[in-house]
PyMOL Python script that loads the backbone (N, CA, C, O; Angstrom):
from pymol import cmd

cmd.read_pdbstr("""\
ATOM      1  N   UNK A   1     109.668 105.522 105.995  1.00  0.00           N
ATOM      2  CA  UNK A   1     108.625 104.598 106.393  1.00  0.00           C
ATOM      3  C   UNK A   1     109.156 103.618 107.438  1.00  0.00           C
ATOM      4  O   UNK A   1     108.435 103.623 108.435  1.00  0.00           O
ATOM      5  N   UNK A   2     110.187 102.781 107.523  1.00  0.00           N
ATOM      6  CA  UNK A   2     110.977 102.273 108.345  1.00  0.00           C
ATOM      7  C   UNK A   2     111.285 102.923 109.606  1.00  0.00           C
ATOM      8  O   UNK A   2     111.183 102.224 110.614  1.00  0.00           O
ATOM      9  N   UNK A   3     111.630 104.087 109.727  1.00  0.00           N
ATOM     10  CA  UNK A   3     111.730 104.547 110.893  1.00  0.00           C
ATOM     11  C   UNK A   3     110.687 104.390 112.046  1.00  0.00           C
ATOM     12  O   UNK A   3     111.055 104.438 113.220  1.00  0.00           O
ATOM     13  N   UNK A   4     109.617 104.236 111.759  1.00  0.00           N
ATOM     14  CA  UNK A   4     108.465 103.805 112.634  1.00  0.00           C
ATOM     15  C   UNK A   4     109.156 102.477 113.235  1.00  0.00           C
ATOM     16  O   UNK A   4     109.646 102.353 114.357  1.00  0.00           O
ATOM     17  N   UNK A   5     109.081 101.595 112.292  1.00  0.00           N
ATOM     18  CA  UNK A   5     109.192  99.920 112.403  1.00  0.00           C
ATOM     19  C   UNK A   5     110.790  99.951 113.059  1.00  0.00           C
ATOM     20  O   UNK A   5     110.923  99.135 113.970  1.00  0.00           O
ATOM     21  N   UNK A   6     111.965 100.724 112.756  1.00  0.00           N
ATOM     22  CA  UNK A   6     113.143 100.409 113.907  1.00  0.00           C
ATOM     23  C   UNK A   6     113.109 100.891 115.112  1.00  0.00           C
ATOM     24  O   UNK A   6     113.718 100.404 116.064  1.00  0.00           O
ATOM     25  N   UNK A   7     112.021 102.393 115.167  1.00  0.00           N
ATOM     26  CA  UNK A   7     112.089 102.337 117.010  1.00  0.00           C
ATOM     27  C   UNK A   7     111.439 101.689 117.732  1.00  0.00           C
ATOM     28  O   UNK A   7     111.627 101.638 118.947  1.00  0.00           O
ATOM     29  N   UNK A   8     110.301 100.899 116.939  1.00  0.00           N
ATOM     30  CA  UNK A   8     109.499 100.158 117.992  1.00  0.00           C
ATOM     31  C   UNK A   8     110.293  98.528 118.192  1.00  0.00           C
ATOM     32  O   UNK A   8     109.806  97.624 118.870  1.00  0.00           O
ATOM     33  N   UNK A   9     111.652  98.435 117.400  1.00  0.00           N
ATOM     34  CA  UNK A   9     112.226  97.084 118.537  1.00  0.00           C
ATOM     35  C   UNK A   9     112.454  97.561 119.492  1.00  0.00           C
ATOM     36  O   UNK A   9     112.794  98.723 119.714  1.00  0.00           O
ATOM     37  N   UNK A  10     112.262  96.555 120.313  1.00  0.00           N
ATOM     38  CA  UNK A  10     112.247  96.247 121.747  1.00  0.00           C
ATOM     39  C   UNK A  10     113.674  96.873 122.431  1.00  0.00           C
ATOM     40  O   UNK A  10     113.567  97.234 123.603  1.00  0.00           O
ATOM     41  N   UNK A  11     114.578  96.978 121.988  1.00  0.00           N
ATOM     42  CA  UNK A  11     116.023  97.815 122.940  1.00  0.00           C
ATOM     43  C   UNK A  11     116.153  98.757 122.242  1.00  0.00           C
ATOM     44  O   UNK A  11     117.044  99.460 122.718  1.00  0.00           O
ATOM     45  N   UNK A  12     115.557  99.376 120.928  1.00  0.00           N
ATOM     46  CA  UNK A  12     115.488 100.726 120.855  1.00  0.00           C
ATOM     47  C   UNK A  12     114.393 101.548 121.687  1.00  0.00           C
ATOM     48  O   UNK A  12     114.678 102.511 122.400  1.00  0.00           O
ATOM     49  N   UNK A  13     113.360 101.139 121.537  1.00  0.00           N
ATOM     50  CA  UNK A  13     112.360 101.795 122.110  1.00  0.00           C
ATOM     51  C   UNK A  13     112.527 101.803 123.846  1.00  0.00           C
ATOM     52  O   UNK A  13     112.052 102.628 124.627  1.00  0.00           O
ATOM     53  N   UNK A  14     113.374 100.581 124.158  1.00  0.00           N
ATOM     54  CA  UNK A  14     113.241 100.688 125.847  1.00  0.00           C
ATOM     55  C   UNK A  14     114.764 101.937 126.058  1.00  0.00           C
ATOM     56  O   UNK A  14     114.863 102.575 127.106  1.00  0.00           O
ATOM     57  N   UNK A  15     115.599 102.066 125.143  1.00  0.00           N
ATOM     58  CA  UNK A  15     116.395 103.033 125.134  1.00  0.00           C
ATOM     59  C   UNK A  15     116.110 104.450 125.431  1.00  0.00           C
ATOM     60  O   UNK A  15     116.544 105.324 126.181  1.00  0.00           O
ATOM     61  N   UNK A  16     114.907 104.265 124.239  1.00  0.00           N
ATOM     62  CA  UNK A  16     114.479 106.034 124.482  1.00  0.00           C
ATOM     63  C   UNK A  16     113.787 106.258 125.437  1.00  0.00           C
ATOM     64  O   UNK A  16     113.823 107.359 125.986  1.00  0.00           O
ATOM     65  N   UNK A  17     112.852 105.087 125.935  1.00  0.00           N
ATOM     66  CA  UNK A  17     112.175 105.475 127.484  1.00  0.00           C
ATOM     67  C   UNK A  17     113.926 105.989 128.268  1.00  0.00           C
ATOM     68  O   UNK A  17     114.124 107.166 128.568  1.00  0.00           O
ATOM     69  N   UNK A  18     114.565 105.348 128.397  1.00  0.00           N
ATOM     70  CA  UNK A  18     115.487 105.246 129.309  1.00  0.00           C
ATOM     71  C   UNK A  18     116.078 106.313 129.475  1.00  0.00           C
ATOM     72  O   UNK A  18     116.142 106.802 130.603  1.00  0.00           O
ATOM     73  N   UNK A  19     116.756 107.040 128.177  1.00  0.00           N
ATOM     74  CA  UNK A  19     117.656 108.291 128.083  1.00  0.00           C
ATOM     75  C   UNK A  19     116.994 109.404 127.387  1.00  0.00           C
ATOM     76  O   UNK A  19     116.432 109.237 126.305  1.00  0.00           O
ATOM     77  N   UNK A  20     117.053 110.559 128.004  1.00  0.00           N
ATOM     78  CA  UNK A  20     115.949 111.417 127.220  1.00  0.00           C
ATOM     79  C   UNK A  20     117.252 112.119 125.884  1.00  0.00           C
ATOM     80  O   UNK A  20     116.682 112.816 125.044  1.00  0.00           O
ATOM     81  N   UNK A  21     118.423 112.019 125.721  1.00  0.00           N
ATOM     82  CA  UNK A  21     118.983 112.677 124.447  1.00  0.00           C
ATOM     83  C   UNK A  21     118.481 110.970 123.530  1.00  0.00           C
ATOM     84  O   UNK A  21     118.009 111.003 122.394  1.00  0.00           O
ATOM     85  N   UNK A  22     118.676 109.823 124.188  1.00  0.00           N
ATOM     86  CA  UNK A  22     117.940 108.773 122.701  1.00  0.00           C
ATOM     87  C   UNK A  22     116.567 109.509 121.975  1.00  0.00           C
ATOM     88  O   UNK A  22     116.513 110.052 120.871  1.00  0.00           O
ATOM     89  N   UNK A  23     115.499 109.332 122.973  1.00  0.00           N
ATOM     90  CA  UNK A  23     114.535 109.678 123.179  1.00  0.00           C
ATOM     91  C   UNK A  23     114.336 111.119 122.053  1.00  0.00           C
ATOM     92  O   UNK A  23     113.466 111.075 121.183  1.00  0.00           O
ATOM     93  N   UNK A  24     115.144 112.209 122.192  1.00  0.00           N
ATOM     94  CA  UNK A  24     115.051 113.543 121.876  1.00  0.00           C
ATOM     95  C   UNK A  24     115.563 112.965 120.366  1.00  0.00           C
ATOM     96  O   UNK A  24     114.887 113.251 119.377  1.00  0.00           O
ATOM     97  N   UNK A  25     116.393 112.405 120.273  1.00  0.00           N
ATOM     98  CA  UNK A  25     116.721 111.648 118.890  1.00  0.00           C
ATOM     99  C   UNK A  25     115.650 110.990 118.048  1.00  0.00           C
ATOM    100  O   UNK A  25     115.355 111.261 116.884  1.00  0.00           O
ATOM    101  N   UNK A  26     115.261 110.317 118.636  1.00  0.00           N
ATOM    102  CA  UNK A  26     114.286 109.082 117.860  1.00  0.00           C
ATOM    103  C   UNK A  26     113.381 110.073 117.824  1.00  0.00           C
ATOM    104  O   UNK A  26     113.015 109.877 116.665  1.00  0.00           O
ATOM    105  N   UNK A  27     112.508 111.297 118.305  1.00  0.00           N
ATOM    106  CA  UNK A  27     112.047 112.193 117.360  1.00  0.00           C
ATOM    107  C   UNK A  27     112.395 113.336 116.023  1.00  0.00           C
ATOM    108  O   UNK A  27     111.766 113.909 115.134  1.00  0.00           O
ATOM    109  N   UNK A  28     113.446 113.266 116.397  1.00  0.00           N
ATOM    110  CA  UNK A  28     114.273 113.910 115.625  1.00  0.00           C
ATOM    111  C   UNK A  28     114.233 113.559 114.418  1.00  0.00           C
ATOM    112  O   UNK A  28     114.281 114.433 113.552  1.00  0.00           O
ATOM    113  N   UNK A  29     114.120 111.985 114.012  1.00  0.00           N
ATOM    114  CA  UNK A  29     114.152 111.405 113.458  1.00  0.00           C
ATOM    115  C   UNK A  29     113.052 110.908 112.908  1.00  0.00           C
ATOM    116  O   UNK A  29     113.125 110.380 111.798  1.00  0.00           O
ATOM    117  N   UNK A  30     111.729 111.001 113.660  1.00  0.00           N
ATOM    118  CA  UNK A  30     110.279 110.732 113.178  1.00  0.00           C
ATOM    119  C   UNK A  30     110.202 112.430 112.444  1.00  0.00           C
ATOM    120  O   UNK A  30     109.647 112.599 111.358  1.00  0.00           O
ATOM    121  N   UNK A  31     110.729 113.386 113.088  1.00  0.00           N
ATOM    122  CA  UNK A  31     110.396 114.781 112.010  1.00  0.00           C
ATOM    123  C   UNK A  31     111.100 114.563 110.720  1.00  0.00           C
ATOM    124  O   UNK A  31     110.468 115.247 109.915  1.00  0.00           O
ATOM    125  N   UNK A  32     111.681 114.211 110.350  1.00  0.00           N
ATOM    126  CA  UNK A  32     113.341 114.895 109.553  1.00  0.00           C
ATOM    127  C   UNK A  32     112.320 113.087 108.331  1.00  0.00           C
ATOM    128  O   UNK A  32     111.790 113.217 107.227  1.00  0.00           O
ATOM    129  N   UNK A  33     112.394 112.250 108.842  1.00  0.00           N
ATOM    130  CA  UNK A  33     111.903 111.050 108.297  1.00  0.00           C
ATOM    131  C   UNK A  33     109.919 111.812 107.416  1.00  0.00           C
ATOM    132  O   UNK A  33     109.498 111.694 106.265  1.00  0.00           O
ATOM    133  N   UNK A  34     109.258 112.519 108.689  1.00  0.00           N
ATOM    134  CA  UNK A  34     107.905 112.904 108.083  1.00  0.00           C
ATOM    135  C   UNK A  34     108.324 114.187 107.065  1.00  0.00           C
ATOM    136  O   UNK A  34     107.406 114.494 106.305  1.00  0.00           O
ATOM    137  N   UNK A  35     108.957 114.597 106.993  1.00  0.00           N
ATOM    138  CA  UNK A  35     109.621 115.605 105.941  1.00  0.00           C
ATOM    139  C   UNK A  35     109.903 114.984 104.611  1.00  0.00           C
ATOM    140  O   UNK A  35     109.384 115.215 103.519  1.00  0.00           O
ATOM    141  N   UNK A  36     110.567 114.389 104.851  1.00  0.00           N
ATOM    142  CA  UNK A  36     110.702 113.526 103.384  1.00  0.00           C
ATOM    143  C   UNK A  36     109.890 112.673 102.774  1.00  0.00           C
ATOM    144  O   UNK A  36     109.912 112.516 101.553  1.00  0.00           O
ATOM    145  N   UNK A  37     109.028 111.989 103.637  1.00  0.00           N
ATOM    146  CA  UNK A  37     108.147 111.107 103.577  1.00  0.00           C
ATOM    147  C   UNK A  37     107.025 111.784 102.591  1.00  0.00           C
ATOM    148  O   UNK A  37     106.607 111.311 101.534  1.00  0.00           O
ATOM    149  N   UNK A  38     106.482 113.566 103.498  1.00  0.00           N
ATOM    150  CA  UNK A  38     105.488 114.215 102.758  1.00  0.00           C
ATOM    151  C   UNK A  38     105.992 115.275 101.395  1.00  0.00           C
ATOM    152  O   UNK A  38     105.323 115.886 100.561  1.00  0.00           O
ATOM    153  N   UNK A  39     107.250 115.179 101.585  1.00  0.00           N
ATOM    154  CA  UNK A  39     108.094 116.311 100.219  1.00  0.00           C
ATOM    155  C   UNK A  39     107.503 115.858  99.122  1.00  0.00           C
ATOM    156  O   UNK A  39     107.556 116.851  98.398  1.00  0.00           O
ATOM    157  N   UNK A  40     106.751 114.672  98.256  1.00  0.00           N
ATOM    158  CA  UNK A  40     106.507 114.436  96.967  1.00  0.00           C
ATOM    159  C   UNK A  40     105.383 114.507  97.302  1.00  0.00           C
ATOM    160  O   UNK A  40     104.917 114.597  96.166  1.00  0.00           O
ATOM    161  N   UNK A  41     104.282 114.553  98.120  1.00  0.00           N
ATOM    162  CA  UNK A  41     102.830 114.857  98.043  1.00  0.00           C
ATOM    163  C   UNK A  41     102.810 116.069  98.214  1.00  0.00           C
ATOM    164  O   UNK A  41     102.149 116.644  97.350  1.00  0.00           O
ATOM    165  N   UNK A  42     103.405 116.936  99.220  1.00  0.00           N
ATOM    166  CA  UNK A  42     102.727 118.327  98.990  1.00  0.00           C
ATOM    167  C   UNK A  42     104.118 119.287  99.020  1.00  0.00           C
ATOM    168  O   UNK A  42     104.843 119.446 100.002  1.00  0.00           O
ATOM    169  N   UNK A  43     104.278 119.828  97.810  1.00  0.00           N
ATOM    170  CA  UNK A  43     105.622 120.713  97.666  1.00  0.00           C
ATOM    171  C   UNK A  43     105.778 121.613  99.033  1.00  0.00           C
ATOM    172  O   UNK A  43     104.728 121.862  99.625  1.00  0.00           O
ATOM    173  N   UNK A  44     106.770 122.021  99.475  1.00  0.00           N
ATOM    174  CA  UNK A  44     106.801 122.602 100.592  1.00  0.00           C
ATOM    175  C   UNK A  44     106.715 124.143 100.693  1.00  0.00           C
ATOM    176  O   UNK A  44     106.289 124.789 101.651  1.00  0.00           O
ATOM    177  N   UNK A  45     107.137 124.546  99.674  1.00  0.00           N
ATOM    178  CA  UNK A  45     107.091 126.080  98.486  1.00  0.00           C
ATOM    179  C   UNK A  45     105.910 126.343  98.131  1.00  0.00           C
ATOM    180  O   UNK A  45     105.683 127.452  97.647  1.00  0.00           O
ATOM    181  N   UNK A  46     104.765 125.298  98.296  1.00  0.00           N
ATOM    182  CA  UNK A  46     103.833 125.605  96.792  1.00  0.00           C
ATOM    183  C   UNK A  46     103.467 125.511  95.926  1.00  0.00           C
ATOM    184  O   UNK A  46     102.407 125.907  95.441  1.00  0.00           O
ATOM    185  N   UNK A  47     104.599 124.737  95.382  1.00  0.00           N
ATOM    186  CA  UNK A  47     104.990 124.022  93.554  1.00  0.00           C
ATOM    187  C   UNK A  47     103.616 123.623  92.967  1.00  0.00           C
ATOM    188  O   UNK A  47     102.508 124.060  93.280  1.00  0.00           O
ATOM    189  N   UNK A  48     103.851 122.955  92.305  1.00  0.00           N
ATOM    190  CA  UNK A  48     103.525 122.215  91.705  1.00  0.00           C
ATOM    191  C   UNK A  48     103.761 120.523  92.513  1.00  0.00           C
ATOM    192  O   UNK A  48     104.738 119.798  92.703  1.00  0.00           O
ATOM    193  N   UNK A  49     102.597 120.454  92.756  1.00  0.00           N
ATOM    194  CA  UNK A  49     102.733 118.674  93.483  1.00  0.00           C
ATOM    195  C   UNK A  49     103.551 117.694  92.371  1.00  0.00           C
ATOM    196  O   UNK A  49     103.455 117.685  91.143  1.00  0.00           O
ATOM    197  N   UNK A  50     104.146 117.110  93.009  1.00  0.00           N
ATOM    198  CA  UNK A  50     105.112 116.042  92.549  1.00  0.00           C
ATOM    199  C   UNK A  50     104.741 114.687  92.047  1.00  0.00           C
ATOM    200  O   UNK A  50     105.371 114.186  91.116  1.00  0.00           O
ATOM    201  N   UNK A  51     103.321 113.813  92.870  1.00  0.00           N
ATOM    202  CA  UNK A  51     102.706 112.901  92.906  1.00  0.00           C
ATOM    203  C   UNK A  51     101.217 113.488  92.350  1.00  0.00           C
ATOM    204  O   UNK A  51     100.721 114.503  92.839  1.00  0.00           O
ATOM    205  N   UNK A  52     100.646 112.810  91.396  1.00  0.00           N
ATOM    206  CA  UNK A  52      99.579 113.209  91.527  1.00  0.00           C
ATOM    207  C   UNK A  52      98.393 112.154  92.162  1.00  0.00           C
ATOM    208  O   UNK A  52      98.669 111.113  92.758  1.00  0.00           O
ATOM    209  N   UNK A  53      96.775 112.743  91.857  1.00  0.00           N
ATOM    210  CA  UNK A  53      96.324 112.604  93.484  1.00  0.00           C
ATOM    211  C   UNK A  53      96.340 111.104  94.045  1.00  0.00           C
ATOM    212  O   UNK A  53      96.485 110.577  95.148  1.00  0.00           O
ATOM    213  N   UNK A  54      96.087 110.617  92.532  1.00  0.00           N
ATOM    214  CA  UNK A  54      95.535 108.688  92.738  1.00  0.00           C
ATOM    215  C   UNK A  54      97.140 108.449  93.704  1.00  0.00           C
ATOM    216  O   UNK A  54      97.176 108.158  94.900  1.00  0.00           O
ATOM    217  N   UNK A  55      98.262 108.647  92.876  1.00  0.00           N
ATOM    218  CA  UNK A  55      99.823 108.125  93.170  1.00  0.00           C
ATOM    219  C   UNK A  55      99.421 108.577  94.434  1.00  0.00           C
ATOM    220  O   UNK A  55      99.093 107.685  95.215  1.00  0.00           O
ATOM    221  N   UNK A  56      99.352 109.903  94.896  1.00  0.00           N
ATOM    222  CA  UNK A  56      98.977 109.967  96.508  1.00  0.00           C
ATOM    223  C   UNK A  56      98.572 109.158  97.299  1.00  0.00           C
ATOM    224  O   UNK A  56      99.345 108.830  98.199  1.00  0.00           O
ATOM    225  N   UNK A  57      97.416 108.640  97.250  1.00  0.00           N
ATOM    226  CA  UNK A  57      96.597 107.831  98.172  1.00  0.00           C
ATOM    227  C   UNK A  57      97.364 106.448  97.981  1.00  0.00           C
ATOM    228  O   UNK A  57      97.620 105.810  99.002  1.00  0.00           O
ATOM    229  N   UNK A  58      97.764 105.922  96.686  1.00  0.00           N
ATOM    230  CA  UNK A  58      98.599 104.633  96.469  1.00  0.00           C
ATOM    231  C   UNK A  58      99.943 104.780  97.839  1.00  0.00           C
ATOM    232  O   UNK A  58     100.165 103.987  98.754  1.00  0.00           O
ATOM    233  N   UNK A  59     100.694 106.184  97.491  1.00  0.00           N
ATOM    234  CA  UNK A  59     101.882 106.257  98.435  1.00  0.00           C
ATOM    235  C   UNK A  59     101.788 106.208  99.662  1.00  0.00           C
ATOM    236  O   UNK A  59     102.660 105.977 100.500  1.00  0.00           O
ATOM    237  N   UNK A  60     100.222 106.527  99.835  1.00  0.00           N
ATOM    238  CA  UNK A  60     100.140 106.300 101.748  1.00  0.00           C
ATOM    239  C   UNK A  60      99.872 104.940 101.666  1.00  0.00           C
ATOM    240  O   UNK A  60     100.442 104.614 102.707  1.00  0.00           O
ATOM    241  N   UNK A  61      99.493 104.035 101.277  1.00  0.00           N
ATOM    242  CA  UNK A  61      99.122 102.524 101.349  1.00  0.00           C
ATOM    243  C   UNK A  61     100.054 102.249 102.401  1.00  0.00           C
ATOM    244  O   UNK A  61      99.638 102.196 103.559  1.00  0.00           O
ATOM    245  N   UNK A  62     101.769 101.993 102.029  1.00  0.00           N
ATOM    246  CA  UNK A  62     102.345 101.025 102.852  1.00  0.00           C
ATOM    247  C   UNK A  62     102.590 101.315 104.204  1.00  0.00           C
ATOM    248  O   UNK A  62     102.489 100.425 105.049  1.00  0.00           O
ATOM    249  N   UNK A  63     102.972 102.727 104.565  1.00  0.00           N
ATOM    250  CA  UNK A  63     102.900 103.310 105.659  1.00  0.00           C
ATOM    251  C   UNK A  63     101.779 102.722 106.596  1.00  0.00           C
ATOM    252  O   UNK A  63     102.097 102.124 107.623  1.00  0.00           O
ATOM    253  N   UNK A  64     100.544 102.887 106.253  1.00  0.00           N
ATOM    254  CA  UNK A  64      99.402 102.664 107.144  1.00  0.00           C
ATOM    255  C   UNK A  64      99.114 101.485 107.574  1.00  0.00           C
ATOM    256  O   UNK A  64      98.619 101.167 108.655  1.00  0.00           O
ATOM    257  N   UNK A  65      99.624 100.465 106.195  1.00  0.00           N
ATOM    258  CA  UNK A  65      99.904  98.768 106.588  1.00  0.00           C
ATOM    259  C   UNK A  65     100.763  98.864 107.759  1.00  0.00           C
ATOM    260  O   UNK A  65     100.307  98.503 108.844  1.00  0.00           O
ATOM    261  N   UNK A  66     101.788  99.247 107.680  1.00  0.00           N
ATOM    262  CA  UNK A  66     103.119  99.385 108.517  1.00  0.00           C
ATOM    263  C   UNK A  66     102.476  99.159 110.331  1.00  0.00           C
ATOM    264  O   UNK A  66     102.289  98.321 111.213  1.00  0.00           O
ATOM    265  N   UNK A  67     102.368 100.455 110.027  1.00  0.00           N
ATOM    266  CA  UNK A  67     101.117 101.146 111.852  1.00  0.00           C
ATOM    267  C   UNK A  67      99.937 100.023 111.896  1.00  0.00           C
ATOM    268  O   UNK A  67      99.249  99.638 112.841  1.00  0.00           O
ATOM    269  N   UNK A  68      99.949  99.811 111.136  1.00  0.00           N
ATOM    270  CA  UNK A  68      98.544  98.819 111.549  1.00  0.00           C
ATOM    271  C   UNK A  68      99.609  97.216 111.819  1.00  0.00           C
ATOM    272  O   UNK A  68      99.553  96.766 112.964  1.00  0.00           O
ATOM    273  N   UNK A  69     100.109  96.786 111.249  1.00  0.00           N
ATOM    274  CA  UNK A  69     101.034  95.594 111.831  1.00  0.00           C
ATOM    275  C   UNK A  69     101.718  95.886 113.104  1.00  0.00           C
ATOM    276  O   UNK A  69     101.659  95.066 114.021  1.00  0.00           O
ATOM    277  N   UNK A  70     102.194  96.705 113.195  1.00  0.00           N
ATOM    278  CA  UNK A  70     103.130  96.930 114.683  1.00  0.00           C
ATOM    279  C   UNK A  70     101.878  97.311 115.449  1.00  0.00           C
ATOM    280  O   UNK A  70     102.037  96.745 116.531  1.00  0.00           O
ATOM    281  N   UNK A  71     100.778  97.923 115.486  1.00  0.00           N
ATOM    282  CA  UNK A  71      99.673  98.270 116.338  1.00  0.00           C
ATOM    283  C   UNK A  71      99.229  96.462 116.609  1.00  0.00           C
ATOM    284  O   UNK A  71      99.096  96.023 117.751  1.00  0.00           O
ATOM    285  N   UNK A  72      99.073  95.718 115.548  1.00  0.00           N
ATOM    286  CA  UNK A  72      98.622  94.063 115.833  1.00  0.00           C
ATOM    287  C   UNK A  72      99.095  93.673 116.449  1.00  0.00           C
ATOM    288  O   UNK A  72      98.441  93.474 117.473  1.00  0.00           O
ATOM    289  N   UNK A  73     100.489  93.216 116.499  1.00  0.00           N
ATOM    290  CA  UNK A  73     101.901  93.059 116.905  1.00  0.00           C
ATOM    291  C   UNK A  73     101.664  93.113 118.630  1.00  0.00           C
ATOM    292  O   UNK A  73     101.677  92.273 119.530  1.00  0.00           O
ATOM    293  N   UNK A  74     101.469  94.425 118.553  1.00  0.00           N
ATOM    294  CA  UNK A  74     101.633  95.241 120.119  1.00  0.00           C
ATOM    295  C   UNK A  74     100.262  94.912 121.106  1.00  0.00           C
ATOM    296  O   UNK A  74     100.233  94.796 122.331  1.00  0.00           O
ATOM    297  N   UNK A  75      99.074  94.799 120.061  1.00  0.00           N
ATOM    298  CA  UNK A  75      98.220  94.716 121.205  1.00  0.00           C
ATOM    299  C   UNK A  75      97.921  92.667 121.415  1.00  0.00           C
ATOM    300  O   UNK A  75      97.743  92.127 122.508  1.00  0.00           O
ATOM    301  N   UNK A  76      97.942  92.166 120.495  1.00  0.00           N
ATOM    302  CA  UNK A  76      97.881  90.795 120.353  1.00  0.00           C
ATOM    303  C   UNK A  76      98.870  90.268 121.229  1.00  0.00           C
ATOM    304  O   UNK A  76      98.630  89.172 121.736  1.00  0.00           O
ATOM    305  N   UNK A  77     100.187  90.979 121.566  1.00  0.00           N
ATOM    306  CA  UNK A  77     101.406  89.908 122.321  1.00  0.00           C
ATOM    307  C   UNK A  77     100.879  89.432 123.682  1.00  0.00           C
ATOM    308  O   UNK A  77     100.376  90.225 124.478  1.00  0.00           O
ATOM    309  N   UNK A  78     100.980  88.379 123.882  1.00  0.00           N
ATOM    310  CA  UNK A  78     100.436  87.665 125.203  1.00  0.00           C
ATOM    311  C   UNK A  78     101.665  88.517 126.399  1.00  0.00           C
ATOM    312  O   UNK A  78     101.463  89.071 127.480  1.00  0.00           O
ATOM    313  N   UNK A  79     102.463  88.374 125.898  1.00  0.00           N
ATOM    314  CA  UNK A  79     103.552  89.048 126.986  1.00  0.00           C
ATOM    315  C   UNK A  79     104.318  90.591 126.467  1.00  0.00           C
ATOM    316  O   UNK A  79     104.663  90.851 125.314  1.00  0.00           O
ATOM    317  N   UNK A  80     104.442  91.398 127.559  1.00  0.00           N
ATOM    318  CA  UNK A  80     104.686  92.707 127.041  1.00  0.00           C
ATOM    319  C   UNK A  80     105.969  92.599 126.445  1.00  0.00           C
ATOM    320  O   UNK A  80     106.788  91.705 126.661  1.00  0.00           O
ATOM    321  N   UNK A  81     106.125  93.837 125.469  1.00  0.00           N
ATOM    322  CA  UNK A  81     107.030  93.082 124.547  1.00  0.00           C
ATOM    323  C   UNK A  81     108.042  94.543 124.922  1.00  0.00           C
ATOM    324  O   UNK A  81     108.973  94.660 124.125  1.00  0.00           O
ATOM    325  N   UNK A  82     107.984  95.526 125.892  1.00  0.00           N
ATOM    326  CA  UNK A  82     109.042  96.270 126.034  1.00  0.00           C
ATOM    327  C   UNK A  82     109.263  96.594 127.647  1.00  0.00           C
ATOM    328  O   UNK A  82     108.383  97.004 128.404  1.00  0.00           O
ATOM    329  N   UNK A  83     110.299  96.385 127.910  1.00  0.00           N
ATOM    330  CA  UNK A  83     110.783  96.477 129.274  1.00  0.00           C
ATOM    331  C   UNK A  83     109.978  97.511 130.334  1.00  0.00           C
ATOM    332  O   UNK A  83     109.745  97.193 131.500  1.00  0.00           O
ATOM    333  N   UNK A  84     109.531  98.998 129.644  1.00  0.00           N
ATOM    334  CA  UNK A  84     108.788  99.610 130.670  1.00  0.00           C
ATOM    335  C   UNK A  84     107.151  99.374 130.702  1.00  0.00           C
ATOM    336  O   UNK A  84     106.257 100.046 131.217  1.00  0.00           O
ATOM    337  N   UNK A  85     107.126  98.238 130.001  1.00  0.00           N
ATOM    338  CA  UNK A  85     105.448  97.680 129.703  1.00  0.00           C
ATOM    339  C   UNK A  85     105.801  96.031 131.437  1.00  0.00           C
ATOM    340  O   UNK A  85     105.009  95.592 132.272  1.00  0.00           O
ATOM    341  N   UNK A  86     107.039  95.761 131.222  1.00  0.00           N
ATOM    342  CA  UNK A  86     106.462  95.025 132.240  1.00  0.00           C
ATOM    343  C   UNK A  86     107.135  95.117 133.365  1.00  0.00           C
ATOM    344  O   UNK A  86     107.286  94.152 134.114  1.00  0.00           O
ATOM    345  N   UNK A  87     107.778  96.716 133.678  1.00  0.00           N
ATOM    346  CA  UNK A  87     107.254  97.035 134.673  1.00  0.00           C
ATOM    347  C   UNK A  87     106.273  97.677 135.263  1.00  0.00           C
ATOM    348  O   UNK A  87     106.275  97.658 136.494  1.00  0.00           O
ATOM    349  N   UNK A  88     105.302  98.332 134.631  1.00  0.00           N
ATOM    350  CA  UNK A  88     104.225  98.503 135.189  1.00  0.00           C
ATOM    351  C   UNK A  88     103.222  96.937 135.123  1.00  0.00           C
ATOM    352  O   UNK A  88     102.285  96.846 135.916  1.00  0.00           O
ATOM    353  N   UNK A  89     103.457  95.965 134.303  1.00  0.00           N
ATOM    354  CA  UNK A  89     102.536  94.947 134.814  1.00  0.00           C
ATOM    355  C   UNK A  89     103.324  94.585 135.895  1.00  0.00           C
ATOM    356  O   UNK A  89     102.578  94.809 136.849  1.00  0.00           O
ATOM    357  N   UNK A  90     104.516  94.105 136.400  1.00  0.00           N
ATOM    358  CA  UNK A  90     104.763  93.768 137.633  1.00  0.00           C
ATOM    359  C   UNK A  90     104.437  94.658 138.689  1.00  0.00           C
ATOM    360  O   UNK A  90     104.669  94.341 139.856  1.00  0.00           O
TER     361      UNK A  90
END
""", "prot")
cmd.dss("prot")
cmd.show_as("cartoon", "prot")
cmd.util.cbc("prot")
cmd.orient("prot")
């Protein structure tokens, strides 16, 4: 769940604009992170689910808080808050 919230600081995220192996990383890392994230809602085999359904919808709660704060965050900032945001405003 965190992994969202550490690439969007400001010298990670202007990193991965910058270098495409960061860049190729910090997805790497949104897959390998959504893998684990979805392993207890939906078995990957088939199983038998791990969470059942209510615990499901409870387990997406904080995630979506998450995206929705950094989405606030991002569109509310009076000043751009990552280096290739103000160079295209300059």
């Amino acid at each position: 769940m965190t992994t969202f919230a550490v690439w969007h600081i400001p010298m990670l995220y202007d990193a991965a604009q910058a270098h495409s192996l960061v860049h190729y990383g910090e997805h790497a890392m949104f897959l390998a992170a959504a893998l684990l994230f979805w392993w207890p809602v939906i078995h990957p085999t088939g199983g038998v689910r791990r969470l059942p359904r209510v615990a499901s919808v409870l387990y997406f709660a904080p995630p979506m808080i998450e995206g929705t704060l950094i989405g606030a965050l991002l569109i509310f900032a009076t000043l751009p808050v990552f280096a290739t945001m103000r160079k295209l405003r300059d």
